[in-house]
MIDOSE-1310 file (N, C-alpha, C; in nm, 2 decimals, decimal comma, always signed):
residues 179
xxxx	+1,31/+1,03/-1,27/+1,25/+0,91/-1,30/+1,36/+0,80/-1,31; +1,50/+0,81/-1,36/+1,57/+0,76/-1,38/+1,61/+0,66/-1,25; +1,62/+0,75/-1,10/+1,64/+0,72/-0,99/+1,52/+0,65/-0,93; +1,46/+0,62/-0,97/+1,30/+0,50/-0,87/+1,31/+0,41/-0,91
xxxx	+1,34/+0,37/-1,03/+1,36/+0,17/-1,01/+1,48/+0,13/-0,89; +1,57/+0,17/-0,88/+1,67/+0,13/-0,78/+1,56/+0,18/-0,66; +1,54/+0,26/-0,65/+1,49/+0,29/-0,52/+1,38/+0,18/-0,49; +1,28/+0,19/-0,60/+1,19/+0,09/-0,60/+1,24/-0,05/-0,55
xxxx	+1,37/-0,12/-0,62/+1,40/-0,22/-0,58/+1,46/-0,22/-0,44; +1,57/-0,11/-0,39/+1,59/-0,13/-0,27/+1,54/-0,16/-0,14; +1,37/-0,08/-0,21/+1,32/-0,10/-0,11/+1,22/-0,22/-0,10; +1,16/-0,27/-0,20/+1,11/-0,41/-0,19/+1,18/-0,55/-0,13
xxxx	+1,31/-0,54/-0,23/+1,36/-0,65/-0,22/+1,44/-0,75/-0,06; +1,47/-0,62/-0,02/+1,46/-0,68/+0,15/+1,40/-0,75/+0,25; +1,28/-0,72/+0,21/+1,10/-0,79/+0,26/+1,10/-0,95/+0,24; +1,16/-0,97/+0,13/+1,13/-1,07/+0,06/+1,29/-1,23/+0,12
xxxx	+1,39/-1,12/+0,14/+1,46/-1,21/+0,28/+1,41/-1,22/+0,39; +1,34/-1,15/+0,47/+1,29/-1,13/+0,57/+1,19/-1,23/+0,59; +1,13/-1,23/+0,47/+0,99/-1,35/+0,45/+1,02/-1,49/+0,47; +1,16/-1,47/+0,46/+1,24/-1,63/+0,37/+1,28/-1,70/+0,51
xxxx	+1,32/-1,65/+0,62/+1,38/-1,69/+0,72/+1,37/-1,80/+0,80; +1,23/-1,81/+0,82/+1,20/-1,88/+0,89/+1,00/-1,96/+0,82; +0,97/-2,09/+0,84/+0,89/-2,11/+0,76/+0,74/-2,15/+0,88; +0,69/-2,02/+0,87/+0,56/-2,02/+0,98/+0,46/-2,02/+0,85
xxxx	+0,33/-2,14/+0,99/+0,26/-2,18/+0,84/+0,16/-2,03/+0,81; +0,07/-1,96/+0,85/-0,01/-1,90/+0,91/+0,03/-1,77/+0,75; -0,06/-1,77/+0,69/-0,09/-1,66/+0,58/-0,23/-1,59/+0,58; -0,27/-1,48/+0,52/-0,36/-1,40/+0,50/-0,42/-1,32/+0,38
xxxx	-0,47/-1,29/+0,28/-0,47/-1,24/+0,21/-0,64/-1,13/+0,26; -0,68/-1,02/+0,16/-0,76/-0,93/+0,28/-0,79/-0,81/+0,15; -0,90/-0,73/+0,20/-0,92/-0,61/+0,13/-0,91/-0,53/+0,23; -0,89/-0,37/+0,21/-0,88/-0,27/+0,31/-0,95/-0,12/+0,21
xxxx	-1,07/-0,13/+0,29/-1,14/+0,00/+0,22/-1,15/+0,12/+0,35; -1,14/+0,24/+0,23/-1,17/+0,34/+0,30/-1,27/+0,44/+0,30; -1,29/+0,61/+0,35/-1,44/+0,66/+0,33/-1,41/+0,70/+0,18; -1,34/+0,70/+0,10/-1,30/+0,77/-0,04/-1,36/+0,67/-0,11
xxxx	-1,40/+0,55/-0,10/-1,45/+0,42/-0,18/-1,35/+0,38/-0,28; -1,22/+0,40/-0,20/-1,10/+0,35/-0,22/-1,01/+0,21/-0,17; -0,98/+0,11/-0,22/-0,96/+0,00/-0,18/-0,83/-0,06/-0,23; -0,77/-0,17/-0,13/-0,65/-0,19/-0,20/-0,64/-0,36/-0,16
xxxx	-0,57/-0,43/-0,19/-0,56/-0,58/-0,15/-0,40/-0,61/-0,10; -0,45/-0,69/+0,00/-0,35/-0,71/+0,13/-0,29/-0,87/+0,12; -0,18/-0,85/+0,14/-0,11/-1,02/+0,19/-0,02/-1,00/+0,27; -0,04/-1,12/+0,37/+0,04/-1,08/+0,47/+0,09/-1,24/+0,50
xxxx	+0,25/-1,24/+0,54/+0,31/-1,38/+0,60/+0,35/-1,39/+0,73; +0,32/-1,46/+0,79/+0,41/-1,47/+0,96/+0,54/-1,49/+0,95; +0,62/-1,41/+1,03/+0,78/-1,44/+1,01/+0,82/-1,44/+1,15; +0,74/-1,48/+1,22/+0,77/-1,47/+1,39/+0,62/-1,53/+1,44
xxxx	+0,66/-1,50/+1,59/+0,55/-1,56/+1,64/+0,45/-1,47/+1,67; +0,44/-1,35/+1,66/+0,32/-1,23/+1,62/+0,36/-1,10/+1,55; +0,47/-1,16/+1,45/+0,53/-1,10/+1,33/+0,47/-1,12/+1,22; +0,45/-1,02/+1,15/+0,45/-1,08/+1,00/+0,48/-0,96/+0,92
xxxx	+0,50/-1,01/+0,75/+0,52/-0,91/+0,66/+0,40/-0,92/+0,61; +0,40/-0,79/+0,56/+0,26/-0,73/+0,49/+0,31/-0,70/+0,33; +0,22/-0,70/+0,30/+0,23/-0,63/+0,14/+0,10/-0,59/+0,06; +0,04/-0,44/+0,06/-0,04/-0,41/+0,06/+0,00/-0,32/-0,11
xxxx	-0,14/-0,31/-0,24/-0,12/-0,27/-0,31/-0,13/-0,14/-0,35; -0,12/-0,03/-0,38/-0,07/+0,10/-0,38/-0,17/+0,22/-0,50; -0,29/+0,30/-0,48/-0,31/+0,37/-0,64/-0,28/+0,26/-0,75; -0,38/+0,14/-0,77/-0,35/+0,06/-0,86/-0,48/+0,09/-0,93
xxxx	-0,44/+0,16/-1,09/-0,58/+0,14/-1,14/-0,52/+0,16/-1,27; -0,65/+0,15/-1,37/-0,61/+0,18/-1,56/-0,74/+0,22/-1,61; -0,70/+0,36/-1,67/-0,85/+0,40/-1,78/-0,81/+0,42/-1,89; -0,82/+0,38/-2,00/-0,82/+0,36/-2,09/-0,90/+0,43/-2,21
xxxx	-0,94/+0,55/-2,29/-1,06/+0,60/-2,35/-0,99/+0,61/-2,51; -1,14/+0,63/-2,60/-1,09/+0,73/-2,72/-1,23/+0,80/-2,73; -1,19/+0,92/-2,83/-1,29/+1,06/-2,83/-1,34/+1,01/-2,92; -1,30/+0,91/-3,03/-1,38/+0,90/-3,12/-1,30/+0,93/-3,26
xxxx	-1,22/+1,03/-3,23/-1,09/+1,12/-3,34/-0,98/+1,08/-3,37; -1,00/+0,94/-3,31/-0,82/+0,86/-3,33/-0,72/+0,91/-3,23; -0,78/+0,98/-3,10/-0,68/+1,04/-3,01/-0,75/+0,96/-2,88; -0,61/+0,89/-2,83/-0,63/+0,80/-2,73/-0,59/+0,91/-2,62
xxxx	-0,63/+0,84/-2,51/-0,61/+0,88/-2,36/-0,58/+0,74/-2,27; -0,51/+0,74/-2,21/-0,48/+0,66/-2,07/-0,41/+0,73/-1,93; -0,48/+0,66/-1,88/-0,39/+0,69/-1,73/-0,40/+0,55/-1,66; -0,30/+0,54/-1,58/-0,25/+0,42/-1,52/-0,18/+0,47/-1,42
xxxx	-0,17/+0,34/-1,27/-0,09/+0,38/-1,19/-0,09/+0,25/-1,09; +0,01/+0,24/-1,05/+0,02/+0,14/-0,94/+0,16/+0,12/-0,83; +0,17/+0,05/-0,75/+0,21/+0,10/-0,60/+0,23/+0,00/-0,52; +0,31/-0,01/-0,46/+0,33/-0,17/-0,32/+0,39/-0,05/-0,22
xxxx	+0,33/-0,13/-0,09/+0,35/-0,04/+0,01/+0,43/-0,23/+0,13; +0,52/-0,26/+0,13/+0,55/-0,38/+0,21/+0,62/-0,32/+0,33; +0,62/-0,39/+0,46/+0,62/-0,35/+0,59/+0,61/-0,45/+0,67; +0,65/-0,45/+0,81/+0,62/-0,53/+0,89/+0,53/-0,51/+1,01
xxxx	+0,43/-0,54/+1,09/+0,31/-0,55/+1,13/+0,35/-0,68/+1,26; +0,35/-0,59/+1,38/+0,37/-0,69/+1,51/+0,25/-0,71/+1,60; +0,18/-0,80/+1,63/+0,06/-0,80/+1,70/+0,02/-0,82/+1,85; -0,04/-0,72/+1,91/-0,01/-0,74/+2,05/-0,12/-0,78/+2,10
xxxx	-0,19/-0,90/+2,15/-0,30/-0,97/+2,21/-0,33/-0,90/+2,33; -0,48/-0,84/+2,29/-0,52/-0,73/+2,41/-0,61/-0,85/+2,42; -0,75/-0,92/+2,42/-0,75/-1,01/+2,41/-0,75/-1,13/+2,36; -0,83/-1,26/+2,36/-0,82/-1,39/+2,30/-0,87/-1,37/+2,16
xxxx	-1,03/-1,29/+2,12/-1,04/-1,23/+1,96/-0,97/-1,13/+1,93; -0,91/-1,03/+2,03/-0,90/-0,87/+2,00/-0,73/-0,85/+1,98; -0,69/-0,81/+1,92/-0,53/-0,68/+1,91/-0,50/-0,66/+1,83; -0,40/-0,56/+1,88/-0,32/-0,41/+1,84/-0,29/-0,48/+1,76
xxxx	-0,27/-0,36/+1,65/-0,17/-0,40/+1,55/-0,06/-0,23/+1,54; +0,09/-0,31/+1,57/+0,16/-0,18/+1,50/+0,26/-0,24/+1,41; +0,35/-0,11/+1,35/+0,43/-0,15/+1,25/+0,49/-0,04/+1,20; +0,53/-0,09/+1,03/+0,54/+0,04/+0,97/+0,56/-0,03/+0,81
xxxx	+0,55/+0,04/+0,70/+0,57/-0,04/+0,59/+0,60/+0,10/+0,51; +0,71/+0,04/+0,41/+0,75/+0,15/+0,30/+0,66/+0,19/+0,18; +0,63/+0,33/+0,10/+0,54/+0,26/-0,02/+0,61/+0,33/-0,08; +0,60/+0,28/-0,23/+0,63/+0,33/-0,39/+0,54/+0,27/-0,44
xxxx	+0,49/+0,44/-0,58/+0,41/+0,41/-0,66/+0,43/+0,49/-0,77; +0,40/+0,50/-0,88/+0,42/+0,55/-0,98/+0,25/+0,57/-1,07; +0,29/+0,69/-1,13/+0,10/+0,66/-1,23/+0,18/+0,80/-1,35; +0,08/+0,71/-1,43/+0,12/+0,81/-1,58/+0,01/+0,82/-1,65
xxxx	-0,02/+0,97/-1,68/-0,13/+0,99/-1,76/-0,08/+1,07/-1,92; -0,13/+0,99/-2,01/-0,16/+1,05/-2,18/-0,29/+1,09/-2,24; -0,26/+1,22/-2,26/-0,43/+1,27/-2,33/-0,34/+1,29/-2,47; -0,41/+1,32/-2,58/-0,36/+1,30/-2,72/-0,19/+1,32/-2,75
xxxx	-0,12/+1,42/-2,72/+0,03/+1,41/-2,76/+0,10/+1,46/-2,60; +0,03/+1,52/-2,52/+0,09/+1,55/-2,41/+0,06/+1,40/-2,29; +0,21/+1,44/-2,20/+0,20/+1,30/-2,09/+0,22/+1,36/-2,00; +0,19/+1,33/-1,88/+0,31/+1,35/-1,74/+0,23/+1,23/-1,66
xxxx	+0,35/+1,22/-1,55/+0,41/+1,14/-1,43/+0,38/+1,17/-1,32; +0,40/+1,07/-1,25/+0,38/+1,14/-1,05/+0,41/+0,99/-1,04; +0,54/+1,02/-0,92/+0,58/+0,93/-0,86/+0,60/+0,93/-0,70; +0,52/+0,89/-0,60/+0,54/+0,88/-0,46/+0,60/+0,73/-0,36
xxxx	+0,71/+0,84/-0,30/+0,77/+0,73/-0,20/+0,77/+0,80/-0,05; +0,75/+0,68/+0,06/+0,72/+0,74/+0,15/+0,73/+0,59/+0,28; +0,74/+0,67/+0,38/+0,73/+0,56/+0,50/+0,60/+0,62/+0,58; +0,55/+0,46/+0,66/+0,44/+0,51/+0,76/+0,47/+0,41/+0,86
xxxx	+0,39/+0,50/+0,99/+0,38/+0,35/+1,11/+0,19/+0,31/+1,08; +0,20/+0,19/+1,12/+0,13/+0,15/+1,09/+0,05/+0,10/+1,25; -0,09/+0,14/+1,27/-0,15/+0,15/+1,39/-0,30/+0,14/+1,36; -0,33/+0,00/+1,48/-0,48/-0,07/+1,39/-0,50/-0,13/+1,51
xxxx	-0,61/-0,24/+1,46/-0,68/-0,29/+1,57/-0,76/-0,45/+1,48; -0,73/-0,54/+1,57/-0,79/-0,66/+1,49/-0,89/-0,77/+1,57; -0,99/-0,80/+1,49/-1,07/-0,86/+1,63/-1,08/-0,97/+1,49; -1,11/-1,12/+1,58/-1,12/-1,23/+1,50/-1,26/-1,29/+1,52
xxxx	-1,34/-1,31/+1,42/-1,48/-1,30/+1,39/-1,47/-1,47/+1,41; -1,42/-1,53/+1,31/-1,40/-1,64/+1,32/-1,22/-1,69/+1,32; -1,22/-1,88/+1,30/-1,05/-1,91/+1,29/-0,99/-1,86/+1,15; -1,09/-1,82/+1,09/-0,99/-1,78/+0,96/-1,05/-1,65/+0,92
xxxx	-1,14/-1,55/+1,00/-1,17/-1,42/+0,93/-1,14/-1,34/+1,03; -1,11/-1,21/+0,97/-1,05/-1,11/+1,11/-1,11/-0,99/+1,01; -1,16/-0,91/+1,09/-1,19/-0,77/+1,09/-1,11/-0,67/+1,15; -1,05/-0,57/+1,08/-0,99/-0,47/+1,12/-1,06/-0,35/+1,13
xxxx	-0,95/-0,25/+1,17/-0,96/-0,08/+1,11/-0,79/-0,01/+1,17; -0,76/+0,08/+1,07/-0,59/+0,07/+1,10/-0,61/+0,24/+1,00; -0,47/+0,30/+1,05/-0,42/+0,41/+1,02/-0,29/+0,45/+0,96; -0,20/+0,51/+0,89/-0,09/+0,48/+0,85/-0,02/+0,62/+0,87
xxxx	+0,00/+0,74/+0,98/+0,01/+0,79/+0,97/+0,18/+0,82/+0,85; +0,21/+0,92/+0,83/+0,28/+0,88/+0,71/+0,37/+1,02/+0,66; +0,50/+1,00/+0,59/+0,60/+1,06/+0,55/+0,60/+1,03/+0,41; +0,55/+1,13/+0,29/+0,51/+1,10/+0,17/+0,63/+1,19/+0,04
xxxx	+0,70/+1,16/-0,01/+0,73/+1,25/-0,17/+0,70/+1,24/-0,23; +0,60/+1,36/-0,29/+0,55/+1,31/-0,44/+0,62/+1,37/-0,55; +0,67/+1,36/-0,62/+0,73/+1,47/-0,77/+0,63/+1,38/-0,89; +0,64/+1,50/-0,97/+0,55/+1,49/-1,07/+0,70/+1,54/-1,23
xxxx	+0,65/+1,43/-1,34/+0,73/+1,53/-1,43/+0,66/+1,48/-1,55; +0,72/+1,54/-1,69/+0,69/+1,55/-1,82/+0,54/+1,69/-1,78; +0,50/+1,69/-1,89/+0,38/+1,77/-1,89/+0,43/+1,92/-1,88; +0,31/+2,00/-1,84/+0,33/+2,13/-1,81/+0,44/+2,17/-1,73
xxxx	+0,44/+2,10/-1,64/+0,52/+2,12/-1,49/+0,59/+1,99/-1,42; +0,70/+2,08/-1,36/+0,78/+1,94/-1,31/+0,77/+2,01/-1,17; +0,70/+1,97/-1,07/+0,73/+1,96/-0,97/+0,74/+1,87/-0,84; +0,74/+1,88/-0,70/+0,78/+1,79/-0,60/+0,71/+1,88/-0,45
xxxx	+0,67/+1,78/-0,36/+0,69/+1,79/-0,24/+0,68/+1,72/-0,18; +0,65/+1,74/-0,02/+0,69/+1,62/+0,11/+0,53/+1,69/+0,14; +0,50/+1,55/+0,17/+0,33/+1,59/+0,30/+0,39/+1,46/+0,37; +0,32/+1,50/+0,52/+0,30/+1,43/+0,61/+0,16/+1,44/+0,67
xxxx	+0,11/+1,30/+0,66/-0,10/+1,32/+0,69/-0,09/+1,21/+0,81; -0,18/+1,29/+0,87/-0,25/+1,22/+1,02/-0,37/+1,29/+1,01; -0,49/+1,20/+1,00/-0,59/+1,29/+0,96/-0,75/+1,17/+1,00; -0,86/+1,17/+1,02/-1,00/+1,11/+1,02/-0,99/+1,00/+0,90
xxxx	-0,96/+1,10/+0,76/-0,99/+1,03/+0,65/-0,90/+0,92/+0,61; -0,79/+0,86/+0,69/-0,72/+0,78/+0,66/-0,75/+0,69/+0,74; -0,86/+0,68/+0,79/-0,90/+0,52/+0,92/-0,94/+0,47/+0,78; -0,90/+0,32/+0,76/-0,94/+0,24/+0,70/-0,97/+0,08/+0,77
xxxx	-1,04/+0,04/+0,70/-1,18/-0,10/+0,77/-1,07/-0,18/+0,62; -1,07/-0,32/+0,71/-0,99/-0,43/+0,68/-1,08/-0,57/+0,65; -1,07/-0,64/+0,61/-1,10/-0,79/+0,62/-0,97/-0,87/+0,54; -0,98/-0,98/+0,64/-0,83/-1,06/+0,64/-0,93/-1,21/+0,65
xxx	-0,89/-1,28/+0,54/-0,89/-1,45/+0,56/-0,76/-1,50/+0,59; -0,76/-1,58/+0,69/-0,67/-1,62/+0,71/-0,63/-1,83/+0,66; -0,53/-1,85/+0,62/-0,49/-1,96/+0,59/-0,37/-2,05/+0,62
């Protein structure tokens, strides 16, 4: 645990030069759901002329309970996945989108005196499709095939592994306003 805020920052804070470079007007902000009725929110800036940075949010949530007994419970967890996203004009409404974007996320669960952690870092390419409904709405659907670590600690068990998923259930459906 000690070692992910640095990582965390290493890996965000580069995006954020990248963003700075050059000043294209063209912004987006967007939801991206999947078949899990899992959803996350998207912003994205142009840093070129069918460039942009993305920054999508990550396992963001908070539950909060009590039993009734004076023994609380929470779990919480949340995540930035930022990347860059190049777009190839198949046609005038329609294109590719590829890319790739880093993610870090962190979630922590407390049931009365016991806790544990899970922390995942990971890269993906990023591979989609965008068709423009109108000048400011776009409809997607995109995939992130993906290179994931999860470790988990405190609690019962401390452990760790690597998955890599390419799979049906990661097609996810987009909507993007654009500004």
């Amino acid at each position: 645990m000690k070692n992910l805020i640095p990582v965390i920052v290493l890996t965000i804070v580069p995006f954020f030069f990248i963003s700075a470079q050059e000043n294209y007007d063209k912004q987006e902000i967007g939801v991206r759901l999947n078949s899990n009725n899992e959803y996350a929110l998207f912003y994205k800036n142009q840093i070129d002329k069918n460039k942009y940075f993305r920054l999508r949010t990550v396992n963001a949530f908070i539950n909060i309970s009590d039993n009734g007994s004076g023994n609380n419970a929470y779990n919480f967890g949340f995540g930035l996945a930022p990347g860059v996203e190049t777009r190839k004009e198949l046609t005038e409404e329609f294109d590719m989108i590829l890319g790739f974007e880093t993610l870090a996320s962190v979630s922590h669960r407390k049931i009365d005196d016991s806790s544990q952690g899970n922390y995942r870092l990971g890269i993906g390419f990023v591979l989609g499709f965008s068709y423009k409904l109108t000048d400011n709405i776009n409809v997607g659907i995109e995939t992130i095939p993906s290179l994931i670590y999860n470790a988990s600690y405190g609690g019962l068990r401390n452990t760790s592994f690597t998955n890599v998923g390419f799979n049906s259930s990661s097609l996810n459906f987009t909507g993007m306003y654009s500004f």
